[in-house]
C-alpha positions as CSV (number, residue, x, y, z in Angstrom):
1,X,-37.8,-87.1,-2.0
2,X,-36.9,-83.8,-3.2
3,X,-40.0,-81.1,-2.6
4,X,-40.4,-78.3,-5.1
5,X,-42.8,-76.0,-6.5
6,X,-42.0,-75.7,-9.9
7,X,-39.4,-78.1,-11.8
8,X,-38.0,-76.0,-15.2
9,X,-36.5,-77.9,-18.0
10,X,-33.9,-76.0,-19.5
11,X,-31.6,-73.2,-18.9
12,X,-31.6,-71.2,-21.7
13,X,-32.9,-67.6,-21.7
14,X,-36.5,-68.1,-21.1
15,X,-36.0,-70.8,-18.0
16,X,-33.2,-68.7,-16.3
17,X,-35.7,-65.8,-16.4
18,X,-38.6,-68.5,-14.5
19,X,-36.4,-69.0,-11.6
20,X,-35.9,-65.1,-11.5
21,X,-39.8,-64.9,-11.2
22,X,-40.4,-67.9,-9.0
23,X,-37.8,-66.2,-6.8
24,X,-39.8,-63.4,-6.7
25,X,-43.1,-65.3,-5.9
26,X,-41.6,-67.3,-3.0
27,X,-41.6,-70.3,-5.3
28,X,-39.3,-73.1,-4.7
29,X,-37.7,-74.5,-7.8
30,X,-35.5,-76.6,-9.5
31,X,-33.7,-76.3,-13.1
32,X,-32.5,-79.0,-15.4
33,X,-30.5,-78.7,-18.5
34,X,-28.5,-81.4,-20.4
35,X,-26.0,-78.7,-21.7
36,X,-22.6,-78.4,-19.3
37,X,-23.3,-74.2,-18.8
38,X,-26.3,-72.4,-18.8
39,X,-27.1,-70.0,-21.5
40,X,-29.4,-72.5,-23.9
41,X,-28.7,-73.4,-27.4
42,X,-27.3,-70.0,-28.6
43,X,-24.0,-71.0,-26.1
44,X,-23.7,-74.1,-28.2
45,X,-24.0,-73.2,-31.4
46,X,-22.4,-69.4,-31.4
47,X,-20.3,-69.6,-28.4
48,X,-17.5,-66.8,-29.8
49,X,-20.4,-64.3,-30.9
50,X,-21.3,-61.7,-29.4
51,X,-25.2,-61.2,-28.4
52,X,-26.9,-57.9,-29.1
53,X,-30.6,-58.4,-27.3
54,X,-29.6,-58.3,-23.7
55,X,-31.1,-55.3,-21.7
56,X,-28.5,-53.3,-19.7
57,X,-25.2,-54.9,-22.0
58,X,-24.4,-53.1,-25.4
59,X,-23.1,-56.6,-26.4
60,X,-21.8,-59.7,-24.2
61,X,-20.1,-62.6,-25.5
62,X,-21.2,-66.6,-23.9
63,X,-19.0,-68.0,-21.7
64,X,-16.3,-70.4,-23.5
C-alpha cells in the first residue's frame, strides 16, 4: 500500500504548482496525469506556441 498525504490529479499548471507547495509543507504526495508529459492541456492542444504568462520567462515554448 502506497502511503501519501495528498494524491493530485493532473499535471497541468495548477497541480505541478500543489506539489511545489506540499513540498514546502513537508507533505508527501503523489501526481497522476493521463497525458504522456506534464504541462496540462495547453501541451496538447498548442504544443508549437509559445506561452506568454509564465513568471521569470519572456516566452517558453512546450516540450514536443
Amino acid at each position: 500500500m502506497i502511503q501519501t498525504d495528498i494524491l493530485i490529479i493532473g499535471a497541468g499548471p495548477v497541480g505541478l504548482f500543489t506539489v511545489f507547495e506540499a513540498g514546502l509543507l513537508k507533505l508527501r504526495c503523489h501526481l497522476v496525469d493521463s497525458l504522456g508529459q506534464a504541462g496540462g492541456q495547453l501541451t496538447e492542444i498548442y504544443p508549437k506556441k509559445p506561452i506568454y504568462d509564465i513568471p521569470g520567462f519572456p516566452a517558453c515554448w512546450p516540450a514536443i
